[in-house]
C-alpha positions as CSV (number, residue, x, y, z in Angstrom):
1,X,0.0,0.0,0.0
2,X,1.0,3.4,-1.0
3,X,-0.3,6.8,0.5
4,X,-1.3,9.1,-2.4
5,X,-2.2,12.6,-1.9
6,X,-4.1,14.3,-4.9
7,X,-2.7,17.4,-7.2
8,X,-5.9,18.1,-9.4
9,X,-9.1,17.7,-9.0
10,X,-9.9,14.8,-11.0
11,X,-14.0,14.4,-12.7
12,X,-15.4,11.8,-14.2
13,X,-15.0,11.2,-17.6
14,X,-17.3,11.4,-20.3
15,X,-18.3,8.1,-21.3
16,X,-17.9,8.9,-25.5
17,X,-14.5,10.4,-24.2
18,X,-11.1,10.6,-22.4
19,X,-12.3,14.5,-21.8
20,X,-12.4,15.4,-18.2
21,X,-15.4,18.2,-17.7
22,X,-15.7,20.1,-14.6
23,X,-19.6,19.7,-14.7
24,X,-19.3,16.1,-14.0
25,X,-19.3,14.4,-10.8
26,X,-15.7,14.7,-8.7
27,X,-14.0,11.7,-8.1
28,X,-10.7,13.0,-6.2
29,X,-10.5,15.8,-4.7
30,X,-7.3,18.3,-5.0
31,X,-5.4,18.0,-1.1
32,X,-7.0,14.8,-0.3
33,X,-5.2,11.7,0.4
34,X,-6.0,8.4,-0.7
35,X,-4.4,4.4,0.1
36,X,-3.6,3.2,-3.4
37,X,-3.3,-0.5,-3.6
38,X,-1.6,-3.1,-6.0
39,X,-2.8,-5.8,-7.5
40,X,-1.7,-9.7,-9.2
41,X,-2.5,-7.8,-12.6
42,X,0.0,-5.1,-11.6
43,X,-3.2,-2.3,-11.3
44,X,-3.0,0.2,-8.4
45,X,-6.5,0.8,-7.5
46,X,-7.9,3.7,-4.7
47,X,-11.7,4.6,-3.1
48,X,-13.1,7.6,-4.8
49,X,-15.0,10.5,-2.4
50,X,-18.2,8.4,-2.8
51,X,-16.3,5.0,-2.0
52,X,-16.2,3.7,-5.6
53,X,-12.9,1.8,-6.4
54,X,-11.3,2.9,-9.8
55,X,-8.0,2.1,-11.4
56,X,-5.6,5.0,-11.1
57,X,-2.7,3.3,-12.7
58,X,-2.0,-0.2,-14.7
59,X,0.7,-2.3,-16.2
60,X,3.5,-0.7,-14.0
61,X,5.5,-2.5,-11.2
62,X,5.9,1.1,-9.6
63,X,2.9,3.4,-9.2
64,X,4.7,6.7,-10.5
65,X,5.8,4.7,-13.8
66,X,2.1,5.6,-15.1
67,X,1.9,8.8,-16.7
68,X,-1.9,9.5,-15.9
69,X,-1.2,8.8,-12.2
70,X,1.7,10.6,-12.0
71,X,0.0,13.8,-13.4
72,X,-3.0,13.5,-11.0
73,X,-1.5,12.2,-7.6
74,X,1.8,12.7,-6.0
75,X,3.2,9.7,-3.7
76,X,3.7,11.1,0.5
């Protein structure tokens, strides 16, 4: 387990998209800090605000490896 702390807000995504619009609902919130978890697959999953599990990174041995995470969450 890895603590996580968020550097952007981060929305759900539109589902005809990889867009990210404001409007829609907040997933991670910018300050907050989230346990991120690996698993077998190599996929380092987290709890959104609402408790939802989502994949924040995949296919990497090291969480910071993945470019989406590492734009979106800093490791404490």
């Amino acid at each position: 387990m890895e603590l996580a702390q968020c550097i952007r807000d981060v929305h759900a995504r539109m589902p005809e998209g990889y867009i990210e619009i404001p409007s829609t609902p907040l997933l991670f919130k910018k300050g907050h800090i989230y346990p991120v978890f690996k698993d077998e697959a190599n996929n380092w999953l987290t709890t959104d605000e609402e408790g939802f599990q989502h994949i924040v990174a995949s296919g990497v041995e090291r969480v910071l490896e993945d470019y989406w995470f590492s734009r979106h969450f800093k490791l404490l």
